[in-house]
Structures are given as structure tokens and as C-alpha cells.
N, C-alpha and C positions, 0 to 999 in steps of 0.2 A: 790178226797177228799181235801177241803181244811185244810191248816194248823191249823185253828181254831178249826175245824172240827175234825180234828189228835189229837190236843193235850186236848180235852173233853174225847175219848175214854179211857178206865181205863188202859189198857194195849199198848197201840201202840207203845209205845217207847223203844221195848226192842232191835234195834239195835242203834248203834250209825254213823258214817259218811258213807255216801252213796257211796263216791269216793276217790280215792288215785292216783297214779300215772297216767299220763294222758297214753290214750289208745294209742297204734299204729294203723298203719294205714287199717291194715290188721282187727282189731279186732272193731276199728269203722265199717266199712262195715259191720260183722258179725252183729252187733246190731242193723244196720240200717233194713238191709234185712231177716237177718234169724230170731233174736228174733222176732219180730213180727206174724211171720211164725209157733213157738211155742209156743207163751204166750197164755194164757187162757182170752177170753175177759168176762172182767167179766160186760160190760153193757147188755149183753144178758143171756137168761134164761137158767141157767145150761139143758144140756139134760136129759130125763129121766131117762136114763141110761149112766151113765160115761164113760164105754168102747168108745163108740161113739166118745168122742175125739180124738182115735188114729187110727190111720190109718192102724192100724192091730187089730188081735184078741188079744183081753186081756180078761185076766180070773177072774185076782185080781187088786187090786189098793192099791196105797201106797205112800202117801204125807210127803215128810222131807224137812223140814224146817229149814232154812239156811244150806243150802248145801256147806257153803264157797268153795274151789276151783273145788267142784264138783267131787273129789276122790270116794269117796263111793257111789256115786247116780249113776255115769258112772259105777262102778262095776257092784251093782244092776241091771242095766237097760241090761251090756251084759247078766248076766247071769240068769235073769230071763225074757226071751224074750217073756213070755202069761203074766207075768205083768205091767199096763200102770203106771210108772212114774208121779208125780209131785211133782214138785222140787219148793222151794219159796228160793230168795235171791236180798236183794234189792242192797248188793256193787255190784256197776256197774264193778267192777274188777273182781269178782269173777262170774258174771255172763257171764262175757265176755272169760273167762278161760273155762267153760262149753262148750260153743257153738264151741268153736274153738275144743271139742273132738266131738262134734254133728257132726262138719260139718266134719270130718275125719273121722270118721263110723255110721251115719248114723244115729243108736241109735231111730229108728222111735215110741219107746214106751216111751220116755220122754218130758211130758209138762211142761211151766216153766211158774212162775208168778214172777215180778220183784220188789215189792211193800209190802207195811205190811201182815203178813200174817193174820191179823184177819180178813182182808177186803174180803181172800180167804176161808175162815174156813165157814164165814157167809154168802159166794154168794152158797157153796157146799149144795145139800141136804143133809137131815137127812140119815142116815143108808147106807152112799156109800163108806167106805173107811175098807179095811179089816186092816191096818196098817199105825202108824203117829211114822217117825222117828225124835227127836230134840236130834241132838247129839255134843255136847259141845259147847252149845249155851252160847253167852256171859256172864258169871256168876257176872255182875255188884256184884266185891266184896266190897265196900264200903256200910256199912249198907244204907246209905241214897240214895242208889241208889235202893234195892232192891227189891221198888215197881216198878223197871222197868225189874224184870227177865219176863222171858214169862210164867212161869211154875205159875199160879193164880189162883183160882178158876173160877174166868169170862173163863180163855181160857182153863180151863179143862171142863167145861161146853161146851165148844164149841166144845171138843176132842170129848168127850161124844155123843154129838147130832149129829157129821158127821162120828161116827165111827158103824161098824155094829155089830149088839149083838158079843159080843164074842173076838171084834175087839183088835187088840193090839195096845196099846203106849208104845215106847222103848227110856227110854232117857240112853244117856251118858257123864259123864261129871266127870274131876280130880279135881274138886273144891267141899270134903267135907263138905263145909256149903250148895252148890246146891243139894249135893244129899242130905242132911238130908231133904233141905226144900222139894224137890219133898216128898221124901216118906211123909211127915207129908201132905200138900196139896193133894194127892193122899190120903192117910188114912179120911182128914175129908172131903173131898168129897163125898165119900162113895158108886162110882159109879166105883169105877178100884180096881182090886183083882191084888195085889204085887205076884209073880208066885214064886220068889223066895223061897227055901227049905231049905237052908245049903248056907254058906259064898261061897260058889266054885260057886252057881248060879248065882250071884250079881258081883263078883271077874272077871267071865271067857266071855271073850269077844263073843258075838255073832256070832253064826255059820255061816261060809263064811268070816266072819270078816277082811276087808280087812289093817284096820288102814287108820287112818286118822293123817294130818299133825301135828293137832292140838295134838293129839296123841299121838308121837314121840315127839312133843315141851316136851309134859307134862312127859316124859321117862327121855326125857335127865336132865331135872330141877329136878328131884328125886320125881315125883308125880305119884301114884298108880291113874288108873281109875277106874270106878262104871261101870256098862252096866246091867240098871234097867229093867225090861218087866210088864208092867201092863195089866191087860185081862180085859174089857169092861164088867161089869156086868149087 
């Protein structure tokens, strides 16, 4: 995609720098040889059945999106070994922290894609993903930023169309104006049932919930989290 290209799309811009501190030398290699060994090529035709990308049996499927250090997607993937992983994160920092836990166990049910996730959302068929995690995605708090969150109708439409009937979207996030925007965006969409019952469903972190760094930042700084679950109608 060229940059022209990128910055036509309505949504592409909802990370911001691609890179930080230069890599060692250890984890250049990794991204020489092993990323490539996991990325999702997306100039060719998704299979007709997703399992098919892993090199085991999977049952279910489950795409989260910016995984930053890779904490909770490496949970997931040990402990749920019938379901196949994909993971989107374009800092080369944090994709480079993933692979270095790939390449120390193995973890053969997680695919990675390195690059915007719309470009992943619309290469997916329709009705293949039983779960889409975006969990404390950057919440560009500057109002005049905040046609760059992810959470839009263009890219709930896209949840929608690659999720299967029934499918769940779970965001979380400690920035009060993101979760109101989700819930309101999810409400006029009118294609995701909010599952929540009582403040203690919204309030209590998801089952297995391992914490994320981002997490703990928002603990220490005196910030309560959301942990929303939307069901595909």
C-alpha cells in the first residue's frame, strides 16, 4: 500500500510510530527469519477455511489487534492450544518481543500480521472469526485526533462482516471517553448486542484475564478499566 494510498483510507491511521529503540541483534534475526515464517501473506487468496493456516488442529479463531508486548496473546495461545491465533501489530518493537516468546515455546497456533489492520480485516472472509480482541488500543485523547481511534463504524462494519453469527468483539480500555465512544458506535451500528447485565459485567476483567502492562500503567496512575463484550447479531 502506498502512502497515498494509506492516508485515503478512513481509518488507517489509528497507530502512531512504527519504531523505537533500535533492535539487537538477536531480535533482528528473529524478524529476518522467523517473522516471515508467521506473517499472513496477504497477496494471496485467504484459504477457505482458516484452520488451514496452522500447522495444528484448531477449532476456533481469534484476531487481537495491536497486541503490544504480546502478554495476553502468548497467554491465550498457551492456553488455548485448538484455538488458532492472529495477532496484528505494526511497532516493530513489540512485534519483535512476541517472536522472541514464539521462538522459546513454540506457540505453533499463532499468526502474525505486521502492518494496518484494515488491510487484514478486508483480505479475511466473511463469517471466519469466532472472536476480535482490541484491548487498550491507543485512545488518541485529543478530540482532534479522534477520527483516528480504530473503534468507527467503517471498522465495526468490517468486525461484523469477518465475524461469525454470534461472533464476539471484546474491547478494553481505562480511557472513559473510549469506552463511552465504543458503546455509542456499537449502539448505532446496530449490528453488536452489548452482553453486559449489571456494572460487575463491564467492571470485571475477563475470564483467564491475565493483565496487560498497559494495565498495571493504568492501576498505578489511579485509572479504573472497562472490559466491554459485544455478541455479533
Amino acid at each position: 500500500m502506498t502512502e497515498e494510498t494509506r492516508r485515503s483510507r478512513a481509518t488507517e491511521a489509528f497507530f502512531g510510530r512504527r519504531k523505537g529503540k533500535p533492535l539487537r541483534e538477536q531480535q533482528v534475526e528473529r524478524m529476518s527469519h522467523l517473522l516471515p515464517q508467521r506473517k499472513l501473506d496477504l497477496s494471496t487468496e485467504p484459504p477457505a477455511g482458516l484452520e488451514a493456516l496452522f500447522p495444528v488442529p484448531v477449532t476456533r479463531l481469534r484476531l487481537e489487534i495491536g497486541f503490544g508486548g504480546g502478554e495476553h496473546l502468548a497467554h491465550r495461545a498457551r492456553n488455548a492450544p485448538d484455538t488458532g491465533f492472529i495477532g496484528v501489530e505494526p511497532f516493530v518493537n513489540s512485534m519483535a518481543k512476541l517472536l522472541a516468546v514464539i521462538e522459546a515455546e513454540g506457540l505453533p497456533n499463532i499468526r502474525v500480521y505486521d502492518d494496518d489492520a484494515t488491510e487484514l480485516l478486508d483480505w479475511l472472509p466473511a463469517n471466519c472469526l469466532d472472536q476480535i480482541d482490541l484491548l487498550y488500543p491507543d485512545p488518541w485523547p485529543k478530540k482532534r485526533h479522534w477520527k483516528r481511534r480504530f473503534v468507527s463504524q467503517v471498522n465495526l462494519q468490517r468486525f461484523h462482516r469477518v465475524l461469525k453469527p454470534g461472533g464476539l468483539f471484546c474491547f478494553a480500555s481505562d480511557i472513559d471517553s473510549y469506552v463511552n465512544w465504543t458503546l455509542a458506535h456499537c449502539r448505532d451500528h446496530g449490528g453488536f448486542e452489548w452482553q453486559a447485565r449489571c456494572s460487575a459485567d463491564w467492571l470485571t476483567p475477563y475470564e483467564g484475564w491475565p493483565g496487560t502492562r498497559y494495565e498495571a500503567k493504568a492501576r498505578r496512575e489511579g485509572r479504573s478499566s472497562a472490559y466491554l463484550t459485544f455478541r455479533k447479531t
